[in-house]
N, CA, C and O of each residue as an XYZ file, in Angstrom:
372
protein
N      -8.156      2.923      4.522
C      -8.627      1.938      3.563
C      -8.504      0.517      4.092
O      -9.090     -0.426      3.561
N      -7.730      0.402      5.144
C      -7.910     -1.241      5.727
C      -6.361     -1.681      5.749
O      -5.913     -2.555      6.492
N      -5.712     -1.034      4.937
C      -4.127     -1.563      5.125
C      -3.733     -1.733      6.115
O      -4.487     -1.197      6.927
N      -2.464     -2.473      6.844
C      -2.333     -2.649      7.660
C      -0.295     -2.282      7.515
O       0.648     -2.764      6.888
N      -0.518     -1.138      8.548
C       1.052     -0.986      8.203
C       1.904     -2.149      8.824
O       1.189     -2.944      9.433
N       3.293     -2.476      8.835
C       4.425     -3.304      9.294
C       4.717     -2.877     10.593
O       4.731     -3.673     11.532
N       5.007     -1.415     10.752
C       5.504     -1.000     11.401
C       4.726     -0.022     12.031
O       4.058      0.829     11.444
N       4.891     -0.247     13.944
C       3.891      0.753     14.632
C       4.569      2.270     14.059
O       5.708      2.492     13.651
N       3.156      3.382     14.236
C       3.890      4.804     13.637
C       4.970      4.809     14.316
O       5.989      4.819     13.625
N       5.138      4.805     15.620
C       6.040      5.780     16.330
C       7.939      4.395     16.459
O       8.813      4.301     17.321
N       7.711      3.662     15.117
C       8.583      3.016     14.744
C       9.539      2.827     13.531
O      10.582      2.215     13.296
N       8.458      3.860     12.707
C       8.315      3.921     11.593
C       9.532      4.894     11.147
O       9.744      5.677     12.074
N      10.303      5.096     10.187
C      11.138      6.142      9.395
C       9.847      7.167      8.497
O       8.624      7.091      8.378
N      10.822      8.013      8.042
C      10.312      9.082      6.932
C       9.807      8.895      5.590
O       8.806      9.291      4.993
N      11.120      7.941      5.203
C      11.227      7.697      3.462
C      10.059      6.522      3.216
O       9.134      6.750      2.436
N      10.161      5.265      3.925
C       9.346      4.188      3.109
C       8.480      4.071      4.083
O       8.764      4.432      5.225
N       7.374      3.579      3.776
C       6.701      3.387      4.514
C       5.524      1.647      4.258
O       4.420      1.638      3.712
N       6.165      0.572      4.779
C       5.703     -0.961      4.730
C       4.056     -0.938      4.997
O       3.314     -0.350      5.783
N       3.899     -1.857      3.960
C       2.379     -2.425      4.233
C       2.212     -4.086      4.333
O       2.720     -4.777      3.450
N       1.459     -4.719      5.472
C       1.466     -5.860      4.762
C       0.281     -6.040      3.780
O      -0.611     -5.213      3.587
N       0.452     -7.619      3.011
C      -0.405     -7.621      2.027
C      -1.680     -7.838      3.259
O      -1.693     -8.219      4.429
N      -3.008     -7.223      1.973
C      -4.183     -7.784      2.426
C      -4.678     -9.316      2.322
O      -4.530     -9.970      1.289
N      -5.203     -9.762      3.343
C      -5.351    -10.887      3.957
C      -6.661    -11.441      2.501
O      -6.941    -12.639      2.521
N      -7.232    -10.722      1.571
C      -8.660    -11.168      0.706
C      -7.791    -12.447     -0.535
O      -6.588    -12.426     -0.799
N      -8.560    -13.195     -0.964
C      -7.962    -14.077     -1.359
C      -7.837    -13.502     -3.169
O      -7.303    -14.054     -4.131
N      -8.380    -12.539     -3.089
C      -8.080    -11.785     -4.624
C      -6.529    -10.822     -4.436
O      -5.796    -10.345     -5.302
N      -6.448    -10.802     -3.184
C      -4.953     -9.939     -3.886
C      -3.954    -10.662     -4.198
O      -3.707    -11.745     -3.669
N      -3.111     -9.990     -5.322
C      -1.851    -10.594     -5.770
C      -1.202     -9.613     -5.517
O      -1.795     -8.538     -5.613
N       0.220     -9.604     -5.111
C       1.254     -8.118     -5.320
C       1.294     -7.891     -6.930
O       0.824     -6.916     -7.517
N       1.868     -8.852     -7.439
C       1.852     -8.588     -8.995
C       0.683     -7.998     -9.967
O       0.841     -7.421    -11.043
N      -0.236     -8.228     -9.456
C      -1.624     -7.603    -10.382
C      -1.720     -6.438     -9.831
O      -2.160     -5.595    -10.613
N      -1.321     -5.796     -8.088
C      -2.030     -4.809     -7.628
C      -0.452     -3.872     -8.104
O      -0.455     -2.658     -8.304
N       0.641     -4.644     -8.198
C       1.724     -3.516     -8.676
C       1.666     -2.899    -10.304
O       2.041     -1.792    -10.688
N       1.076     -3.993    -11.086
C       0.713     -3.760    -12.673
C      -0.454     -2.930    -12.997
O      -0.358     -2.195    -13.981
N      -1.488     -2.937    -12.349
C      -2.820     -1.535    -11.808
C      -1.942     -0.768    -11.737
O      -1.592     -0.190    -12.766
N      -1.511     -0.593    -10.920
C      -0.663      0.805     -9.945
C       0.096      1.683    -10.911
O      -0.090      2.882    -11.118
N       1.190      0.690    -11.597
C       1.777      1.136    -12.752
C       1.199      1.694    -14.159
O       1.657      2.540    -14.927
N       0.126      0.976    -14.207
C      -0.427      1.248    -15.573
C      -0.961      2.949    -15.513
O      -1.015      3.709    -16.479
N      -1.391      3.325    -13.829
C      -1.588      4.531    -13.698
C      -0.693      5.854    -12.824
O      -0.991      6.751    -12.035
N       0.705      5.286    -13.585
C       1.644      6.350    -13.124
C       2.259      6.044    -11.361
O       2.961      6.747    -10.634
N       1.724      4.902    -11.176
C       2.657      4.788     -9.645
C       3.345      3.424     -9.469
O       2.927      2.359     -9.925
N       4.727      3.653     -8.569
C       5.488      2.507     -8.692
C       5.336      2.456     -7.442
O       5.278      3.527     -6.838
N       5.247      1.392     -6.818
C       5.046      0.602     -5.386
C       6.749     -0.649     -5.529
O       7.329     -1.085     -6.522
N       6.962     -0.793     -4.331
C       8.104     -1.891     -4.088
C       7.426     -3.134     -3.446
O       6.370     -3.105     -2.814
N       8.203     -4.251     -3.704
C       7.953     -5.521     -3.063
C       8.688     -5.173     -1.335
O       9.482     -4.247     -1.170
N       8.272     -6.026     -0.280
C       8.321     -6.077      0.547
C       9.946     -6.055      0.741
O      10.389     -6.651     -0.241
N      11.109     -5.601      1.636
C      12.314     -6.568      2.084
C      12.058     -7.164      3.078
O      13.134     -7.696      3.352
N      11.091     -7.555      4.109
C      10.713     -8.152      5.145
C      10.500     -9.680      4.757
O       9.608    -10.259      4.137
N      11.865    -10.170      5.469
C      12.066    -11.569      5.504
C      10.621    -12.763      6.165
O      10.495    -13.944      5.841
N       9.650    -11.926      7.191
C       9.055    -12.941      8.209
C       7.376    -12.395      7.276
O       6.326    -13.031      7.361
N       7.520    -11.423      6.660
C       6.132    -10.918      6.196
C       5.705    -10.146      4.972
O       6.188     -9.081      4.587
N       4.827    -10.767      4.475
C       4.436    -10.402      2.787
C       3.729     -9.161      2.856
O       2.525     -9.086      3.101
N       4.388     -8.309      2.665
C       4.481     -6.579      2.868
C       4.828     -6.123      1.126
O       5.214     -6.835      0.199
N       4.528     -4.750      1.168
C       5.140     -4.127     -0.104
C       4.959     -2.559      0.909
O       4.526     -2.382      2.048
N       5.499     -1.637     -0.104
C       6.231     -0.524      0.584
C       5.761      0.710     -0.643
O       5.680      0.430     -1.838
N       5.579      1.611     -0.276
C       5.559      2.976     -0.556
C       6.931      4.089     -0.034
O       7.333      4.139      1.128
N       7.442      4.840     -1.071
C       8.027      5.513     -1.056
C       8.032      7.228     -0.557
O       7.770      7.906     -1.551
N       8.170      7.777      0.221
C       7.532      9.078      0.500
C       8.885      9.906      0.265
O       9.478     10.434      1.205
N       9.336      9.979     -1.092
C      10.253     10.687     -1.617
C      10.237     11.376     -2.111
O       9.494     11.089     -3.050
N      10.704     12.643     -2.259
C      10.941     13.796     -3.341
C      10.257     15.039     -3.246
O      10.357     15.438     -2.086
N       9.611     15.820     -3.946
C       8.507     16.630     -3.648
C       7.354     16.174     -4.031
O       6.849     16.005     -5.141
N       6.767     15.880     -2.253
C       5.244     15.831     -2.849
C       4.708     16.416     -2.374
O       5.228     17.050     -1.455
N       3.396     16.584     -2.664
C       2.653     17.490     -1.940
C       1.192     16.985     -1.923
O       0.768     16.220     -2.789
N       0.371     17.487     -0.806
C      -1.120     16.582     -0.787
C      -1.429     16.384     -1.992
O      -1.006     15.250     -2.217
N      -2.027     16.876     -3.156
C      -2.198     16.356     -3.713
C      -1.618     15.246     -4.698
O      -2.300     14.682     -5.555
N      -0.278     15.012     -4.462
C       0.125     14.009     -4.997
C      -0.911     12.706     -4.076
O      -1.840     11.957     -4.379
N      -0.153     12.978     -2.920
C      -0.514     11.884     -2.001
C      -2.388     11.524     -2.324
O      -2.991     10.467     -2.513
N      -2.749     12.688     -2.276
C      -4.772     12.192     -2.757
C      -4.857     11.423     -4.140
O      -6.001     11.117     -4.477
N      -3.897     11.088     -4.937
C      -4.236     10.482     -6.268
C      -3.649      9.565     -6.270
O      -3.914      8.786     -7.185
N      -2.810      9.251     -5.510
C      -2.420      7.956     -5.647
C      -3.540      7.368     -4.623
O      -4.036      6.289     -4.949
N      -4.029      8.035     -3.294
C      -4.887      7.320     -2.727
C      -6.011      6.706     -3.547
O      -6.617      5.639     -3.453
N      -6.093      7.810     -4.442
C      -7.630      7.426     -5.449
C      -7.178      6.248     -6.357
O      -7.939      5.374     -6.772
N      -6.055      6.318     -6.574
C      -5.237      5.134     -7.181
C      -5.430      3.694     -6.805
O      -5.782      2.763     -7.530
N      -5.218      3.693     -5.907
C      -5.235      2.318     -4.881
C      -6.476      1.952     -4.501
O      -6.797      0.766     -4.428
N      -7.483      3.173     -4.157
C      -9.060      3.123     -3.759
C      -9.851      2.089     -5.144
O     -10.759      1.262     -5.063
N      -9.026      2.583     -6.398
C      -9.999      2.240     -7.650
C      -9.085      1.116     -8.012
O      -9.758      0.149     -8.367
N      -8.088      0.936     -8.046
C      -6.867     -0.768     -8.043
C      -7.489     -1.544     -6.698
O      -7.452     -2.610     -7.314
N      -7.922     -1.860     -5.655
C      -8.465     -2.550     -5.360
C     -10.090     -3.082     -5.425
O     -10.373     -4.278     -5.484
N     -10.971     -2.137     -5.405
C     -12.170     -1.892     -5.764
C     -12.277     -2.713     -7.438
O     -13.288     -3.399     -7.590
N     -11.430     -2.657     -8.461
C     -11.365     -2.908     -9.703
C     -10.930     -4.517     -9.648
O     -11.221     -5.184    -10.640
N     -10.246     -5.178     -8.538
C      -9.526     -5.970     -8.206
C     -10.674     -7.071     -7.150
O     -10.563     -8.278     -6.935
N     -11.559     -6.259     -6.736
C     -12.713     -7.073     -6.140
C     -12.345     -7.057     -4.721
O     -12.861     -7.904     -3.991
N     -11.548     -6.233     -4.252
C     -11.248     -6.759     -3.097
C     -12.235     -5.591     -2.084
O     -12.800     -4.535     -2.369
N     -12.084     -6.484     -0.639
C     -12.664     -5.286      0.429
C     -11.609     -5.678      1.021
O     -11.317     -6.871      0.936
N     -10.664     -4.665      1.864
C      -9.952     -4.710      3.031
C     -10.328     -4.314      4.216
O     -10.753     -3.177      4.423
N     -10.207     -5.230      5.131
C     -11.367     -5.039      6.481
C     -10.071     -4.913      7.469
O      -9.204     -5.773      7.627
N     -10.148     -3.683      8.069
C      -8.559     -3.586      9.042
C      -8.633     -4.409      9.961
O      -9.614     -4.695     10.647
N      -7.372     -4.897     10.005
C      -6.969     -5.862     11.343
C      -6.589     -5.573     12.561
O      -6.241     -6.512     13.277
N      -6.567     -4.406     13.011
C      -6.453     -3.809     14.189
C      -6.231     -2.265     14.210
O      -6.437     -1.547     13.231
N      -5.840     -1.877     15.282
C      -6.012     -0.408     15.308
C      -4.751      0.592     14.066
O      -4.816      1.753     13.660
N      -3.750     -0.482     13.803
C      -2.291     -0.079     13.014
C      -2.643      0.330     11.747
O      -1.895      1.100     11.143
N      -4.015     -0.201     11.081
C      -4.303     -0.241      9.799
C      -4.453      1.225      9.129
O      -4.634      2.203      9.854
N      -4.368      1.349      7.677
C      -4.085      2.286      7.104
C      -5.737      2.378      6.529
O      -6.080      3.291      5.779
């Protein structure tokens, strides 16, 4: 979708997994975390001191199809949000 992870894969842990924000001048973290929520998913604010990131959790039991609805989640919270995310290099999600 254009995200751009924090962290190269082969740097990356299991559990969370960092995004930075998209670069479009329509995103807010706060509007795209209040979407998110309104449809059953909780996203975190960034802890990255140098970069405006937020984070996904890959906890508990999931299973593909969890993971495909929240994608559809985020596909229709940004799309709804006006945004296009155009990846910034090869890291992007």
């Amino acid at each position: 979708m254009g995200f751009e992870e924090y962290l190269a894969p082969e740097k990356q842990g299991y559990i969370i997994t960092s995004f930075r924000y998209p670069t479009h001048p329509n995103f807010t973290f706060d509007e795209f975390y209040a979407r998110l929520n309104e449809m059953g998913y909780v996203i975190y604010p960034g802890k990255v001191s140098n970069a405006d990131c937020f984070r996904i959790g890959n906890i508990g039991r999931i299973f593909a199809n969890d993971v495909g609805d929240l994608l559809r989640a985020i596909r229709e919270t940004v799309r709804d949000m006006g945004i296009e995310i155009q990846p910034q290099h090869a890291g992007a999600v």
